[in-house]
N, C-alpha and C positions, 0 to 999 in steps of 0.2 A: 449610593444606596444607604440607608438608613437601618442601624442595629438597633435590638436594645441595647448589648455592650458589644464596646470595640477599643480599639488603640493601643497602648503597648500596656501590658498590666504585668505585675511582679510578682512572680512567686513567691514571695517573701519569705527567706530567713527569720527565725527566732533567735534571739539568745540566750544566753541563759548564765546566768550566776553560776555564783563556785560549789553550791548546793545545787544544781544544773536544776533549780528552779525556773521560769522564765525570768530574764531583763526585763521588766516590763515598760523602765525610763530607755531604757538602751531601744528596745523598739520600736517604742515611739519616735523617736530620735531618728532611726533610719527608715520610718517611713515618711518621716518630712525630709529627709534627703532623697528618698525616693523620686516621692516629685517634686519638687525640685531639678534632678536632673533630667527630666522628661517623660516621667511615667504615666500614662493616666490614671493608674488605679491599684490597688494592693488587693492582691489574693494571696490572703495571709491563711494562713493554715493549711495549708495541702501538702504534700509531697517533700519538698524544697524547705516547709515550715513545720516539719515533722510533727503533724498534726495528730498521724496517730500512736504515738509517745505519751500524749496530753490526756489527761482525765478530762469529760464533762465539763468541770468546774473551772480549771485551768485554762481549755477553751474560751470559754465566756469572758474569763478577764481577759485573755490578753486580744479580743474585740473590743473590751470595754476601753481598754487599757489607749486605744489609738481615738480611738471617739472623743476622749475624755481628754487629749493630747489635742485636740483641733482638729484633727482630718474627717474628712466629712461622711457621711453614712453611703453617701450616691458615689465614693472615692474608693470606696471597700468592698470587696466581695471574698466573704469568709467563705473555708471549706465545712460543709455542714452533713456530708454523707458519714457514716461508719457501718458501721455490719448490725447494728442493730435498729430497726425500723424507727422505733418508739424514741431513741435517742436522736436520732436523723431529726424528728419532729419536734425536739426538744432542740436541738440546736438552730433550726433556721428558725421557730417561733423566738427564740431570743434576740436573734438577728433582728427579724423585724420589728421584734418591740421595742428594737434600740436606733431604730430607724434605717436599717439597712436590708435592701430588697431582692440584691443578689448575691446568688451563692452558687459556690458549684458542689457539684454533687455525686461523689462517688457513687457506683449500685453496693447493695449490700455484695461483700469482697470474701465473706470468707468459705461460704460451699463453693465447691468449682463443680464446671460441668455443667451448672444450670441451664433451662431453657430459655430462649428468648421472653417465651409465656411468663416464667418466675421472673425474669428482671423485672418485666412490664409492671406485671404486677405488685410489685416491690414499690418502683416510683409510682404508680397509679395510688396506692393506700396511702402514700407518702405525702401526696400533693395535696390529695382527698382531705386525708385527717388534718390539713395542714388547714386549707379552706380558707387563704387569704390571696385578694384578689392584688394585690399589690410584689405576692412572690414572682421573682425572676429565678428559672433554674438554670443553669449553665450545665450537662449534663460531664461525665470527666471519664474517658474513653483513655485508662492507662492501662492495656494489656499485662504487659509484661510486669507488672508491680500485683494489680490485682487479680489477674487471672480472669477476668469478668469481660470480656469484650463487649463493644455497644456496636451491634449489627446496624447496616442501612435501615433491614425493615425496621427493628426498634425503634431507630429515629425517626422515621419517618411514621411508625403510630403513636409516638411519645409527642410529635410534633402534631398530629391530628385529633388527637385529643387532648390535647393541655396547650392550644397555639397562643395563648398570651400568658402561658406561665413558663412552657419549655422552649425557651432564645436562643439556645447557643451551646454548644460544645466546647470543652476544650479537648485537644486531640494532641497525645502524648506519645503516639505508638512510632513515630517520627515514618511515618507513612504518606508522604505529600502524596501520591494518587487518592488514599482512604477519603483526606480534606479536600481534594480537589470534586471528587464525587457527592458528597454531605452538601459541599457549597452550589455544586451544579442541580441540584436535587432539588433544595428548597431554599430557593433565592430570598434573603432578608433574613436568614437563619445563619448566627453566626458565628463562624467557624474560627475557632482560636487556637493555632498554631504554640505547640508545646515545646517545641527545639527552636530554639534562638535561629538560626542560618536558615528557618523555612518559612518565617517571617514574608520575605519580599515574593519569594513564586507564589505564595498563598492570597496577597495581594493581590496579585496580578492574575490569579483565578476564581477572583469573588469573595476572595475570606475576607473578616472583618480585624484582625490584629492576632493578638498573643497574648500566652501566660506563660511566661518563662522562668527558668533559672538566673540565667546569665544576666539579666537583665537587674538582678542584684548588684552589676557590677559595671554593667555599658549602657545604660539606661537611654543615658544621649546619643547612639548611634543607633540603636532600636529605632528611637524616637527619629531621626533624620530619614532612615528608612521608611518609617508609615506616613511620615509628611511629605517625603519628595520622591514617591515609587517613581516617578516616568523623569526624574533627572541623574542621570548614570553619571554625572562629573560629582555629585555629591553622593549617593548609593553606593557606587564601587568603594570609596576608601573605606565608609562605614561599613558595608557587608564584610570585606576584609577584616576590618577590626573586630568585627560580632564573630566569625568564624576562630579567628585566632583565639579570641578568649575562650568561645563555648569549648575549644579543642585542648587547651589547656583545664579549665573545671572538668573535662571527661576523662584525665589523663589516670585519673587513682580516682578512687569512691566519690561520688559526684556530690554528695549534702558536705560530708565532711571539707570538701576541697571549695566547696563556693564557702562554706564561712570561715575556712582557713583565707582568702581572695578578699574576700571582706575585711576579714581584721586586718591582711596586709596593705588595703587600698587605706583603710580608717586609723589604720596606727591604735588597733585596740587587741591584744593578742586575748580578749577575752573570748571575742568571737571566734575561739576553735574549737569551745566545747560544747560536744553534743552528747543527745540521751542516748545512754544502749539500748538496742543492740548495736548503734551506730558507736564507733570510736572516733577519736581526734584522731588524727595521720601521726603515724610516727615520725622520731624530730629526722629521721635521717630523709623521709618523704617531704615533711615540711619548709629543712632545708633548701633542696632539691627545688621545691616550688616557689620559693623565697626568690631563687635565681631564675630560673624561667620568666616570672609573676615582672623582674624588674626589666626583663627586655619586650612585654608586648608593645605591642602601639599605643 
């Protein structure tokens, strides 16, 4: 079956200088190690790339910032949603005028409790005002962060009326029945696995790949997994190794702990500082994962 996006995509990490500005050579940097190690695509800015930390402005570079480094526009799929409609529509028109088509999309995050009605209509003015026919939206279904959930129906009128602009979910709620249902629903719509270890069942019930964390850091066993779903001599050691690591980045604060895992894998102890509200791990946490970090597989 044939997606708009698929394959193994990275949540990508940001870094950031000692004015916890963005890296913006440093990022560039590891999103050509990205793929390189297997990735097909950077989903930079979301969750994982404490996207929303970043002003507006700071956004746009550090898109510009990978573009302008070589990686390709069709290799990129920036996060473009926030809580405010108008900035929503300001951030994916930059995308696209910088040649890049997809994007995922948070719902405006910050009322809770809203109606299905209010989301709909949230992305309907969103895509509306947006009015290019080249947008791909990845819809971004993270409960537990933004309090907003993406109902079936939603999807499926989000999918009925915008069917060449709304492709794909990502799905973070780490809910493999929620994605097995989205994928059995509307075949060719597709469904992107947000926890690293739901990668291969999601496979093998119609999804089309992932946007993960961990994938900062196992990129090549992701990638073994979405290329040889039906050979279990090479899957099993991979899935093993994707589990062990996702269970270790779960162990203490998940952002902080994937770029503390990063700096350990890169030998760059730059990569532990993050924006508050998020803190670096304390040294006796860091320790602690120093050790663990040198016995996975």
């Amino acid at each position: 079956m044939t997606f708009a996006v698929s394959g193994v995509n990275c949540a990508a990490a940001t870094p950031l200088n000692a004015d916890l500005s963005p890296d913006l050579g440093l990022f560039a940097e590891h999103c050509h190690r990205l793929l390189a190690e297997g990735c097909h695509g950077i989903a930079l800015l979301g969750t994982t790339g404490e996207a929303n930390s970043f002003s507006i402005a700071e956004r746009k570079l550090i898109l510009e910032a990978a573009l302008e480094a070589g990686i390709a526009g069709d290799q990129l799929i920036p996060g473009t949603g926030v809580a405010a409609g108008p900035e929503t529509v300001e951030l994916t028109r930059h995308a696209l005028d910088h040649g890049v088509s997809k994007v995922v999309m948070l719902p405006p995050f910050y009322y809770k409790g809203v109606s299905d009605e209010g989301v709909y209509a949230a992305y309907a003015r969103i895509i509306e005002a947006i009015g290019d026919s080249r947008l791909k939206v990845i819809l971004y279904h993270i409960p537990q962060v933004s309090a907003v959930p993406l109902s079936l129906p939603l999807i499926g009128r989000l999918i009925a009326a915008f069917p060449d602009t709304v492709v794909g979910i990502k799905d973070s709620a780490g809910d493999l029945a929620n994605m097995q249902a989205i994928a059995a629903a509307h075949p060719g719509f597709a469904v992107l696995a947000g926890a690293d270890p739901l990668l291969l069942p999601l496979l093998q019930s119609g999804g089309a790949g992932c946007i993960t964390a961990t994938s900062n850091l196992i990129a090549d066993s992701l990638r073994t997994v979405y290329d040889h779903t039906d050979d279990a001599a090479l899957v099993e050691p991979a899935q093993a190794r994707i589990n062990a690591w996702r269970a270790l980045s779960n162990s203490y604060v998940q952002i902080p702990t994937i770029k503390a895992m990063v700096g350990l894998k890169t030998g760059n102890a730059g990569w532990n500082r993050v924006r508050p509200p998020m803190l670096p791990l304390a040294a006796a946490q860091l320790a602690e994962l120093e050790q663990k970090f040198a016995a996975l597989p």
